[in-house]
C-alpha positions as CSV (number, residue, x, y, z in Angstrom):
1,X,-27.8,-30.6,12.6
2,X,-25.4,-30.3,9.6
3,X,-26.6,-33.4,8.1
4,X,-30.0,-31.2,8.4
5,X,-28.3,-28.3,6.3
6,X,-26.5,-30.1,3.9
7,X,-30.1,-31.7,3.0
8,X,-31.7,-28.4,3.2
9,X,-29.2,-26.9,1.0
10,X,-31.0,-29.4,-1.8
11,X,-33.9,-27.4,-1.4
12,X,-36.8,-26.4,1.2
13,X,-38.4,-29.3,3.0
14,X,-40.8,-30.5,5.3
15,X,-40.0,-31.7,8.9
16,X,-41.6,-34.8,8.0
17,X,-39.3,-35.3,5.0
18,X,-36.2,-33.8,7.1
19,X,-37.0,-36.6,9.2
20,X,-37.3,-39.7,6.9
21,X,-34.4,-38.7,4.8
22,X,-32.2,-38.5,8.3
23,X,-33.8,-41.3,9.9
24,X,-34.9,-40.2,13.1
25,X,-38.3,-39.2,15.3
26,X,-40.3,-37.0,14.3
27,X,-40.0,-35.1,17.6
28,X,-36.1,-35.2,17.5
29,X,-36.1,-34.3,14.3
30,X,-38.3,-30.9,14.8
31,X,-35.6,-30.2,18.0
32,X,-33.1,-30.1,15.9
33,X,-34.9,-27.6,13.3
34,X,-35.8,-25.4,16.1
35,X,-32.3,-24.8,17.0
36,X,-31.1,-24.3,13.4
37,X,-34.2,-21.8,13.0
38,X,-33.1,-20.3,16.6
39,X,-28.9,-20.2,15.4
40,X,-30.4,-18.5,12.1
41,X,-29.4,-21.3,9.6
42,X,-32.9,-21.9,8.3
43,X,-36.4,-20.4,8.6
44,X,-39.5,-21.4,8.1
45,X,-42.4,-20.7,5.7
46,X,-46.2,-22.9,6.4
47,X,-45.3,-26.6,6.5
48,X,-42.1,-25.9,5.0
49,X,-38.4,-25.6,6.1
50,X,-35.5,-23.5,4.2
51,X,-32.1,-22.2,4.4
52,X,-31.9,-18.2,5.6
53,X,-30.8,-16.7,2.8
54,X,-27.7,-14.9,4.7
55,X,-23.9,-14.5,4.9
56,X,-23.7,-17.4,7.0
57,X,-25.6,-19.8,5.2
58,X,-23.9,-18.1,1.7
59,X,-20.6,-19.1,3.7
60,X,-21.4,-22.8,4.5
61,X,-22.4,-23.2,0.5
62,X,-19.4,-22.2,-0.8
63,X,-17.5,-24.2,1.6
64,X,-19.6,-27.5,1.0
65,X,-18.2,-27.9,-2.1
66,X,-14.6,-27.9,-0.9
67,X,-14.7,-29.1,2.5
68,X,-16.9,-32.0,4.7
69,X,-19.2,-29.9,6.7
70,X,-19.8,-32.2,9.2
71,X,-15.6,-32.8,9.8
72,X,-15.3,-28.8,9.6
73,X,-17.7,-27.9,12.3
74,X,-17.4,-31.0,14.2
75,X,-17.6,-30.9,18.3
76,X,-15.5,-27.6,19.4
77,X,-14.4,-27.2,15.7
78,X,-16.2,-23.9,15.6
79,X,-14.6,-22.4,18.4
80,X,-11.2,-23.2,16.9
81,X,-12.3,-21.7,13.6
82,X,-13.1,-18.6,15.5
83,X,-9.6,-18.5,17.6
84,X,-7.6,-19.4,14.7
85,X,-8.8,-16.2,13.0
86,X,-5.2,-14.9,14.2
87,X,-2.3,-16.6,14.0
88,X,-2.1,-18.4,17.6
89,X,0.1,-21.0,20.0
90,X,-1.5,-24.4,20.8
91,X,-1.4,-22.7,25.1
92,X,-3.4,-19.4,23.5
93,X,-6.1,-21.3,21.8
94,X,-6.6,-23.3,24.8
95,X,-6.6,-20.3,26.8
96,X,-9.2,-18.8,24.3
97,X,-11.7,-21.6,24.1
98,X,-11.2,-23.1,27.2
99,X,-11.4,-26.5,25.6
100,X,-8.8,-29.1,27.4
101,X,-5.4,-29.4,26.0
102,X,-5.9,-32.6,24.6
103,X,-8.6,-31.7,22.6
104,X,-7.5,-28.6,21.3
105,X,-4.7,-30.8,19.7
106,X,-7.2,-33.6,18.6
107,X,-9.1,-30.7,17.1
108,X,-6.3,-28.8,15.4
109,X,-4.7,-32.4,13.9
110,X,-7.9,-32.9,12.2
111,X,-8.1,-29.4,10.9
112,X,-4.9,-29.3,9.3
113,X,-5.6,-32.5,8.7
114,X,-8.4,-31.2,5.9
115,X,-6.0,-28.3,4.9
116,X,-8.5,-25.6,7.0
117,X,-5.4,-24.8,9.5
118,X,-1.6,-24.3,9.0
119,X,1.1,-24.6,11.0
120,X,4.3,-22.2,11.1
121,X,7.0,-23.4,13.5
122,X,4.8,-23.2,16.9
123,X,1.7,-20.9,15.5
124,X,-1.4,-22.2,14.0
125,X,-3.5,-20.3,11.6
126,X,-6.9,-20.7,9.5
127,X,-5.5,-20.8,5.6
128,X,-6.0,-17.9,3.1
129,X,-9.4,-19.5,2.2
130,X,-12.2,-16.4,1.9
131,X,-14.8,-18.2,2.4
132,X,-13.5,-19.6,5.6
133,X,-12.0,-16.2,6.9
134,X,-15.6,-15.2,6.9
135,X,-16.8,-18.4,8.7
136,X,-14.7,-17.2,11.3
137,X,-15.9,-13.9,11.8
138,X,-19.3,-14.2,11.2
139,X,-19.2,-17.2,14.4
140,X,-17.1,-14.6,16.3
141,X,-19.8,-12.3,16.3
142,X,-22.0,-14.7,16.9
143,X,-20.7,-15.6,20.4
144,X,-20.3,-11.8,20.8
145,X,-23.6,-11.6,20.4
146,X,-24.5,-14.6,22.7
147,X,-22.9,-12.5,25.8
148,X,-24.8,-9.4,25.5
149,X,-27.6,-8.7,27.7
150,X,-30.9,-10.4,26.5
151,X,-32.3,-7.0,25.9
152,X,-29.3,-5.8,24.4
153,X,-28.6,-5.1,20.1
154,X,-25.1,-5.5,19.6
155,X,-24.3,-2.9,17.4
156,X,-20.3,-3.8,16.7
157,X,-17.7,-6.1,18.5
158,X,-13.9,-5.7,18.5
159,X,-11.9,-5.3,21.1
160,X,-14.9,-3.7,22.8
161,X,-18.8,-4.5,22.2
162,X,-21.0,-1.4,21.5
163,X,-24.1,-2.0,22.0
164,X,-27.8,0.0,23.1
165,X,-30.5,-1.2,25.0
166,X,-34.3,-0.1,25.3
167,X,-33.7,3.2,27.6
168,X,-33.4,2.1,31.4
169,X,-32.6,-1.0,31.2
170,X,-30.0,-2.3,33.0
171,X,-26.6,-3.4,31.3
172,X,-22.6,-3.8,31.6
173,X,-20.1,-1.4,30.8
174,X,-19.2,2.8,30.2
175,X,-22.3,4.9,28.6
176,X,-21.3,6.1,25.6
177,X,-22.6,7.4,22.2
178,X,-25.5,9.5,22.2
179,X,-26.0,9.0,25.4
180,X,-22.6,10.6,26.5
181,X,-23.5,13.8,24.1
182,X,-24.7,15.7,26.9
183,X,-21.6,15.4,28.7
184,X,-19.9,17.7,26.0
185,X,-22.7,20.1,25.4
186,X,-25.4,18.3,23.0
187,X,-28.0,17.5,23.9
188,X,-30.0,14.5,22.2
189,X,-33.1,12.0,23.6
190,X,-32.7,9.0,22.0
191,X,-35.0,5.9,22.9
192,X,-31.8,3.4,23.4
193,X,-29.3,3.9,26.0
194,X,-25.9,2.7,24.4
195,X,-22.9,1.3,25.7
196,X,-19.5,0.0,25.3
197,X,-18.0,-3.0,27.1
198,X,-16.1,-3.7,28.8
199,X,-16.6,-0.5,30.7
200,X,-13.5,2.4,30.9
201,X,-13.3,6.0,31.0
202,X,-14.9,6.8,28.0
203,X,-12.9,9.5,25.7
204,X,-14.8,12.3,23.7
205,X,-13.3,10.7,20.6
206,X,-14.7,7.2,21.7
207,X,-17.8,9.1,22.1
208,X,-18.0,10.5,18.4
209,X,-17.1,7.7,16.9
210,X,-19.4,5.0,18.8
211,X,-22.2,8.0,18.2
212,X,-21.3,7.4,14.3
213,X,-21.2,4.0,13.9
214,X,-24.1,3.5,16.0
215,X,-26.3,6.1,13.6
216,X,-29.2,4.7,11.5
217,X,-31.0,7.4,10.8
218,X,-30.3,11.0,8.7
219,X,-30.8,12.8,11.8
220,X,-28.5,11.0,13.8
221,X,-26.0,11.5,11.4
222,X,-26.6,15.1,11.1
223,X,-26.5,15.2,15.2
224,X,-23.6,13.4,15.1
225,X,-22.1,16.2,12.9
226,X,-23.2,19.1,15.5
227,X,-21.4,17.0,18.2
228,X,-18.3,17.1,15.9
229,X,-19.0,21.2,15.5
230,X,-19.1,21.8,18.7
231,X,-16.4,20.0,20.2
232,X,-13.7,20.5,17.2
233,X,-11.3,22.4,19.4
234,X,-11.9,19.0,22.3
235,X,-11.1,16.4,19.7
236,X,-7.9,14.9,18.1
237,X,-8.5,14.0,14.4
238,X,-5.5,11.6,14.9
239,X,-7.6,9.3,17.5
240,X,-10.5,10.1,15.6
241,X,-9.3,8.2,12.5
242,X,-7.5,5.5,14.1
243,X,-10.7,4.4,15.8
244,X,-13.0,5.5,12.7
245,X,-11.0,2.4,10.9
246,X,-11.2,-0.1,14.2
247,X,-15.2,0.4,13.7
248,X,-15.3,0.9,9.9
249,X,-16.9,4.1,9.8
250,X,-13.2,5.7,8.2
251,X,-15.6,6.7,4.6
252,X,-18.1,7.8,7.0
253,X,-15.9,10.3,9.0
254,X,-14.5,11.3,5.4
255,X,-18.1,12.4,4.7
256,X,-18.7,13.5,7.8
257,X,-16.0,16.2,7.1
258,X,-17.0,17.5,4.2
259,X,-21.0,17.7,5.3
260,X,-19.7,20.0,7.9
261,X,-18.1,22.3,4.9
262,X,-20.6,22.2,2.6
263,X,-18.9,20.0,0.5
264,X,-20.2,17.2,-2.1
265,X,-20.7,13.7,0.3
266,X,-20.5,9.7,-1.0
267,X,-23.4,8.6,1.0
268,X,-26.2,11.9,0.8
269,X,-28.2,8.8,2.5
270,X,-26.4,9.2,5.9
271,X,-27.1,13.2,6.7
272,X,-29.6,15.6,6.6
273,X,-30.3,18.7,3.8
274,X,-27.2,20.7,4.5
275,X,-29.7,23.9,5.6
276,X,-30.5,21.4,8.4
277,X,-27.0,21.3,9.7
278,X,-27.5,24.8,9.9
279,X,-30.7,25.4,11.7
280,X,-29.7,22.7,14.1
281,X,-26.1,23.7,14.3
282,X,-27.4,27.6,15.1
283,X,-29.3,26.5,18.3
284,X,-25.7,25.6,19.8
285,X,-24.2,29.3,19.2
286,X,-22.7,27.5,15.7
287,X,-22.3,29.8,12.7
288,X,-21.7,27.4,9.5
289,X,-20.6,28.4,6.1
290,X,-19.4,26.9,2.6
291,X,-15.7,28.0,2.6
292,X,-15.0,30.5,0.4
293,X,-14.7,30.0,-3.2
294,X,-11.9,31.2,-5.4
295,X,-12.8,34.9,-6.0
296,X,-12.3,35.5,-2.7
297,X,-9.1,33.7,-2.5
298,X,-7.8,36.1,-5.3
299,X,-8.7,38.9,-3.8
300,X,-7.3,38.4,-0.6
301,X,-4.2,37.6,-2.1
302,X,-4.5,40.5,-4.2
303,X,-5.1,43.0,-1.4
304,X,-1.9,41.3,0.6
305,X,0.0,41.7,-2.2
306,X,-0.7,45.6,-2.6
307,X,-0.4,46.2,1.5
308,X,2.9,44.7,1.3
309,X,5.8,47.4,1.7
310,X,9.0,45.0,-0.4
311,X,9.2,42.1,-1.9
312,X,8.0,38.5,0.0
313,X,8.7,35.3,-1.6
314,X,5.9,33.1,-0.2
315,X,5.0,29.3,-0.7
316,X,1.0,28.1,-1.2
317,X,0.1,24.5,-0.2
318,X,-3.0,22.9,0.4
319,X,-6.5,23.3,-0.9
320,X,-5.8,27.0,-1.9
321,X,-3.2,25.8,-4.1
322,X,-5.5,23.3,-5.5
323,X,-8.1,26.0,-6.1
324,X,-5.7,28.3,-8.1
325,X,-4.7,25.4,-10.1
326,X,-8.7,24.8,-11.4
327,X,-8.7,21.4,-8.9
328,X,-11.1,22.9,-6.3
329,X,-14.0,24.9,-6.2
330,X,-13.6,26.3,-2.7
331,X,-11.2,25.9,0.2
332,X,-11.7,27.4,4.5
333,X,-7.9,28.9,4.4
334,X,-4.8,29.8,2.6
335,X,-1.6,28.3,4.1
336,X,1.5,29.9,2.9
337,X,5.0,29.1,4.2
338,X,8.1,31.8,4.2
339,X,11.6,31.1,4.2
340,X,12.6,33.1,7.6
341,X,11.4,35.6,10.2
342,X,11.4,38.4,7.6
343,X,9.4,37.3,5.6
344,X,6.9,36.2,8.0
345,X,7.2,39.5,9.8
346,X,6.7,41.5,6.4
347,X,3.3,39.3,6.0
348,X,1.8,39.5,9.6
349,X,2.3,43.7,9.4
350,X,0.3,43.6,5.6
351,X,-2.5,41.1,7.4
352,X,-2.8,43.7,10.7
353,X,-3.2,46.5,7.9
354,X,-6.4,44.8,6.2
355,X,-7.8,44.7,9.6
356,X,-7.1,40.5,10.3
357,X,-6.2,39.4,13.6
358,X,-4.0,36.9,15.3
359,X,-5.5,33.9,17.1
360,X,-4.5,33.3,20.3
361,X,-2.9,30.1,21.0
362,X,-5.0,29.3,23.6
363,X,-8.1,29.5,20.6
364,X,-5.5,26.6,18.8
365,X,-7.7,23.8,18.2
366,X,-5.7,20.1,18.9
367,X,-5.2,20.1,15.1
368,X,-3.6,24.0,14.9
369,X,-1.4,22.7,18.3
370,X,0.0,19.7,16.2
371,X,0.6,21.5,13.1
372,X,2.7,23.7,15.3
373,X,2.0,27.1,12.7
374,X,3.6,30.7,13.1
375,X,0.3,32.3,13.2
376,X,-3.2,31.9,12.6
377,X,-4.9,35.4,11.2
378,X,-8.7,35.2,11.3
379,X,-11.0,38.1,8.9
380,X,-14.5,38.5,9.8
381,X,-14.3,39.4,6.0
382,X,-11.5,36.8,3.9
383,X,-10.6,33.4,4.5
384,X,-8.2,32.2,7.4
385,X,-4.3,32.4,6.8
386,X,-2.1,30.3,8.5
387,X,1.4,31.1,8.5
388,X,4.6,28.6,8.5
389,X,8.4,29.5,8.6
390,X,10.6,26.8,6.8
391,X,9.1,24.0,8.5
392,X,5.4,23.0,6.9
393,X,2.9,21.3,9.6
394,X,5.2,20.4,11.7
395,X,6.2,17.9,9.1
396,X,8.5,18.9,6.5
397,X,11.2,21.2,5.7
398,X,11.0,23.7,2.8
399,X,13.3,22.2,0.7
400,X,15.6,23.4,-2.7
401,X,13.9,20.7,-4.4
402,X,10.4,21.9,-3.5
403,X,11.1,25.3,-3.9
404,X,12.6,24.3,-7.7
405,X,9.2,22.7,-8.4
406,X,7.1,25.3,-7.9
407,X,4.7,26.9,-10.4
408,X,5.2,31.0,-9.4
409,X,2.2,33.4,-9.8
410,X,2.4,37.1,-8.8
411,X,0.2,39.4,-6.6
412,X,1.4,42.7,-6.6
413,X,4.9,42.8,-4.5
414,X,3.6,38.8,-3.1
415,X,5.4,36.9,-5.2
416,X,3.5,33.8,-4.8
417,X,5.0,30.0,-5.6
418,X,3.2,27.1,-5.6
419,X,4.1,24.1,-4.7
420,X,4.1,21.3,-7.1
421,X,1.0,18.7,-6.6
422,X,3.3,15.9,-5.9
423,X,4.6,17.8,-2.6
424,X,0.6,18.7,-1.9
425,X,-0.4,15.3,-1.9
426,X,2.4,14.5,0.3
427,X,2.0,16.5,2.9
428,X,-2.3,15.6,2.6
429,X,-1.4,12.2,3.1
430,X,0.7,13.1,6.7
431,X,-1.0,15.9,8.1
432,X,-4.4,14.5,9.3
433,X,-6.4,17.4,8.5
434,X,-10.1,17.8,7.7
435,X,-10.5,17.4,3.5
436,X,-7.3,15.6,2.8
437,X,-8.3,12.4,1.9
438,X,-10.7,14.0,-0.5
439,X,-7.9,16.3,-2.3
440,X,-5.5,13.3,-2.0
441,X,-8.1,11.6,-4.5
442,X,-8.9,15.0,-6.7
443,X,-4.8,15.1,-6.8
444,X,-4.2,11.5,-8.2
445,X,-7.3,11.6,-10.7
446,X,-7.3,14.5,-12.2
447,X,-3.8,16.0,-11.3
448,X,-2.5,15.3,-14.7
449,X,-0.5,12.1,-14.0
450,X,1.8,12.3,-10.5
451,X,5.1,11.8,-10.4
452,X,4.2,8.9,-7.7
453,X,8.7,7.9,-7.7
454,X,8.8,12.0,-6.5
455,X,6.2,11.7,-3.6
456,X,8.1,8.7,-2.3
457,X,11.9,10.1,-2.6
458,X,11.1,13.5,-1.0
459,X,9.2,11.5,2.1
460,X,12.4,9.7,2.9
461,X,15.0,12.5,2.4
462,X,12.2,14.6,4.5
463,X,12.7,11.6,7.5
464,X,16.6,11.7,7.5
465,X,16.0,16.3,7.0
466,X,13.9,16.0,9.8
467,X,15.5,13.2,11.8
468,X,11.5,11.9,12.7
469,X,11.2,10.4,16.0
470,X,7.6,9.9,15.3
471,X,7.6,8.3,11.8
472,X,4.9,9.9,9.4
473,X,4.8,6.5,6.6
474,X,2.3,5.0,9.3
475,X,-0.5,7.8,8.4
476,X,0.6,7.7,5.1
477,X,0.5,4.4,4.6
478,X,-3.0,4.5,6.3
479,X,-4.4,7.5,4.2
480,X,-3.2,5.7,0.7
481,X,-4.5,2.6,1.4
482,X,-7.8,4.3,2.1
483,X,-8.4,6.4,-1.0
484,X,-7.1,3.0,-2.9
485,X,-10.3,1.1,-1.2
486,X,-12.7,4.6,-1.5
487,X,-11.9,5.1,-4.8
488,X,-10.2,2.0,-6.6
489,X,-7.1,4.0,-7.3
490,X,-4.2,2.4,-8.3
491,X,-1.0,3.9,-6.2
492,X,2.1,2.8,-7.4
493,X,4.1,3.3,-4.4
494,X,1.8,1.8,-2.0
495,X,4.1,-1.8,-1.9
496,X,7.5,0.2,-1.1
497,X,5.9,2.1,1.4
498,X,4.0,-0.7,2.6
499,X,7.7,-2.4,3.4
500,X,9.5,0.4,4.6
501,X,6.3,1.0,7.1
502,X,7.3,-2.9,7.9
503,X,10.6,-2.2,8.7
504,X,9.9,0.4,10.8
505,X,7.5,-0.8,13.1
506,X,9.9,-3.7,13.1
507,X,13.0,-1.7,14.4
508,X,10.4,0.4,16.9
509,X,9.2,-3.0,18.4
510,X,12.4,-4.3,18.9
511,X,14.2,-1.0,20.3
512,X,11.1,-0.7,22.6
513,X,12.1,-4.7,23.8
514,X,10.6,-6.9,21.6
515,X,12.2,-9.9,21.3
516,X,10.7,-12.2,19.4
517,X,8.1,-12.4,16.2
518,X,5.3,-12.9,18.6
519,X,6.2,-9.5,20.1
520,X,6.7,-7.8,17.4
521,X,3.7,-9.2,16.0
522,X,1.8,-7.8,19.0
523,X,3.4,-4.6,18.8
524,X,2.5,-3.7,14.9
525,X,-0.5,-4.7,12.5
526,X,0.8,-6.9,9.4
527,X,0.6,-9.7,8.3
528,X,3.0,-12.7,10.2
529,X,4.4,-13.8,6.8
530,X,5.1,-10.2,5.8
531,X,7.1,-9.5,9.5
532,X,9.0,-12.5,8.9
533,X,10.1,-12.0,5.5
534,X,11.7,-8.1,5.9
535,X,12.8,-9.4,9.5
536,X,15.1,-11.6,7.5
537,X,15.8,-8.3,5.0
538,X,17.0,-6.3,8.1
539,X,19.2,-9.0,9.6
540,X,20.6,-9.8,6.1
541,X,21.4,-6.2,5.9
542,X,23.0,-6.1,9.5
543,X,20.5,-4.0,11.8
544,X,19.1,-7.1,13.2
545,X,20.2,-9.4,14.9
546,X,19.8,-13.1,16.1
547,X,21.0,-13.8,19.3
548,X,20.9,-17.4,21.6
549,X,19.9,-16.4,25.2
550,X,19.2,-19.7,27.2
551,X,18.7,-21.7,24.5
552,X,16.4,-19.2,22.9
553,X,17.1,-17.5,19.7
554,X,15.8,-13.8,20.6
555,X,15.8,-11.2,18.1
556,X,18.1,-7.6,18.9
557,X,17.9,-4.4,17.0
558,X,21.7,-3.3,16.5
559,X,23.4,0.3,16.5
560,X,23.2,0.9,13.0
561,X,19.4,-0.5,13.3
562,X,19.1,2.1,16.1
563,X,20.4,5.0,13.6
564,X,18.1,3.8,10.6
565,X,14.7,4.6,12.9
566,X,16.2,8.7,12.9
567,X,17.9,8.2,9.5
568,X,15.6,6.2,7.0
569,X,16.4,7.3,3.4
570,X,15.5,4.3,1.6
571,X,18.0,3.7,-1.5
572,X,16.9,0.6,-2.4
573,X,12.7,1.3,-2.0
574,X,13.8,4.2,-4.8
575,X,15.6,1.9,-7.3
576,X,12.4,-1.1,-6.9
577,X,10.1,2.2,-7.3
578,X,12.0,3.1,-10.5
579,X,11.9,-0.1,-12.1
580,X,7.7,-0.1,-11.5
581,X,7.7,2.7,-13.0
């Protein structure tokens, strides 16, 4: 067979040719192009016989000039290409495979061998070669494929396989997609029933998700946008985005969010006329609206400002910032933060006067609970306020420094200060809400030039302020790294971050009984070589540890380790920060 390809990769050919060149039958010869034609390698057109013209066969012809095809995919060779695609034990690849032991070292001395496979201490791993990265994944979703139901179109495979099947059919695994939309109150007839494998309890953000991912159409993606509508207060924007990236459909959701506000979208290819979302959104009891633009913003702000009976220092963050500073046309709410219970107090009476009203808690959606505001005051009239005391989303404290940045702009007795866009895009890039990664991107394009050294020193004097069980640099890390693939935009800060984020998940893993790299490796997702290095750092700097247990060295997080994960100002990320700058 691969002498077949690497003949075919001369040019198209007949069978008889094919034949001759590789000196068998004629008969043999034509079994072994059916099962290239069947495995997708070549195709064929009248008397002749071609490569596909896919990834795959892109793949192989990049690596034919580097590397002996016939020595690469030799025997079980493919199988190890596909379980080396993480770094793995000899006993793990076997376990993988379930290829004898012996011949999963045969295999792996003849890989490394031809430079394919590397070896660090007891792991083995495919090199940094591209081309062969992809070789990997592409067979991995190959044999995916290959255990799916006959009638089944797999639609994505990671640690679970969505897939749909003609409608009734009978398959493995949890219904999910748009066939679970009913269960939440939408109701869609789709001619696939779709599922996910291997089968679970299936959560409403699994649902969405799998829904989105799953949508050709514009009118899936639309209907995937009711479901979102109507079960906003249901889902957690949190698990929403971590599994929007394990099915790479995060620029999707991104869009997704904005569609729902009337907001310019990437891809107008994946949703219906916004007037669509409307009518279709209507039928459920949904009322949907562009937010309100800024001379509505200004006069709510001006009316609060007149109702007020002394003096209120207030603090604007967010996208009603952004609008006052000429960086967004429209925004759904105004959230201001005061400096104490006066303050707040002074505000709530002057919103009561101009006839607003208090959510109740139980109204919070999952998003309002985490955010953890004062209060929420809804207008059948203005634009939502939400209200926070000293503490901002449940994620940073109103600091001297932030309050010293601030550009100040008065409304009648609301004197009004807005915080500077470095602090905005910082608390964007934590807070998980709908529209941040979009203003994160207005912010570092046209924000004038950020003080990208600022963003980074306030977030780690924020974690020792705050003392942050629950370390934010994980979302932040995530959110920065996405608007750097979205939109190509270089972020200094994103390699200190990157290594603190290391570090952390590091000292986590290990406080939560790691003990070795495997474990930690397990536990967080970077790169091996990048776990190793700052693991070294951290014992050089004394909050690791290496310890010999029964003629093991284990690894051990030590006291002052222990105190860095509540106590993380990072001096030295600051000075490496300074001299990139």
């Amino acid at each position: 067979m691969i002498r077949a390809l690497k003949l075919l990769m001369r040019g198209p050919n007949t069978a008889r040719e094919i034949a001759s060149a590789l000196g068998l039958s004629y008969s043999r010869t034509a079994a072994v192009l059916r099962e290239l034609v069947e495995e997708g390698y070549c195709e064929r057109t009248g008397r002749l016989v071609a490569l596909s013209t896919n990834a795959k066969t892109g793949v192989l012809k990049n690596l034919g000039t580097r590397y002996d095809l016939a020595e690469l995919l030799r025997g079980p060779r493919e199988l190890l290409l596909v379980a080396l695609e993480e770094s793995s034990r000899a006993e793990e690849i076997q376990r993988r495979t379930g290829l004898a032991q012996s011949t999963v070292y045969q295999a792996l001395r003849h890989l490394m061998a031809m430079g394919v496979a590397l070896k660090h201490g007891d792991l083995y791993a495919l090199n940094d070669d591209h081309d062969l990265k992809a070789l990997s994944d592409l067979l991995r979703r190959e044999f995916e494929a290959k255990k799916a139901e006959p009638h089944a179109i797999l639609i994505h495979s990671n640690d679970f396989r969505l897939k749909k099947l003609p409608t009734g059919k009978p398959a493995r695994g949890s219904k999910t997609a748009f066939s679970a939309f009913a269960k939440y109150g939408v109701d869609y007839l789709s001619p696939y029933d779709y599922y996910v494998e291997p089968g679970h309890e299936v959560s409403i953000e699994e649902v969405f998700i799998h829904a989105l991912r799953s949508a050709e159409s514009r009118a899936e993606g639309t209907m995937c946008a009711v479901f979102y509508l109507r079960n906003i207060d249901k889902i957690n924007a949190g698990k929403v985005k971590s599994l929007a990236k394990k099915f790479d459909v995060l620029s999707l959701w991104v869009d997704l969010q904005n569609y729902t506000k009337g907001l310019p979208v990437h891809d107008v290819e994946k949703f219906l006329p916004w007037d669509e979302l409307v009518e279709k959104a209507a039928i459920y009891g949904l009322r949907v609206s562009p937010p309100p633009e800024a001379e509505k913003i200004m006069e709510v702000l001006k009316l609060l400002g007149g109702k007020l009976d002394s003096v209120v220092h207030a603090y604007l963050f967010g996208g009603a910032n952004m609008l006052l500073r000429g960086l967004k046309k429209a925004t759904k709410d105004l959230d201001i933060v005061v400096e104490g219970k006066e303050d707040f107090l002074r505000l709530k009476a002057a919103l009561l006067e101009m006839k607003f009203r208090p959510l109740p808690k139980e109204s919070f959606t999952s998003s309002d609970r985490r955010l953890n505001p004062s209060g929420i005051y809804v207008s059948e009239d203005f634009p939502r306020l939400d209200l926070f005391t000293k503490v901002i989303c449940n994620a940073l404290l109103l600091t001297e420094e932030m309050k010293a940045r601030a550009k100040t702009m008065a409304f009648g007795k609301l004197v009004l200060h807005l915080l500077s866009l470095e602090d905005v895009f910082l608390l964007k890039s934590i807070t998980e809400r709908e529209g941040d990664l979009e203003d994160m991107v207005t912010i570092a394009k046209y924000g004038g030039g950020l003080r990208w050294s600022e963003i980074l020193e306030t977030y780690f004097e924020e974690e020792k302020l705050m003392k942050m069980k629950r370390h934010l640099c994980f979302i932040m890390l995530d959110n920065i790294e996405l608007i750097k693939e979205r939109e190509d935009i270089a972020v200094p800060i994103h390699g200190p971050l990157l290594r603190h984020c290391v570090e952390v998940g590091i000292l986590q893993a290990l406080a939560n009984g790691a003990t070795t790299i495997r474990d930690v490796r397990k536990m967080i997702d970077f790169p091996e070589y990048t776990i190793r290095n700052r693991i070294e750092k951290l014992r050089r700097e004394g909050v690791v540890v290496k310890r010999k247990v029964k003629k093991r060295l284990i690894l051990a997080i030590t006291d002052s380790g222990k105190e860095a994960l509540f106590q993380s100002s990072r001096e030295g990320e600051s000075s490496k920060l300074a001299q990139r700058r």
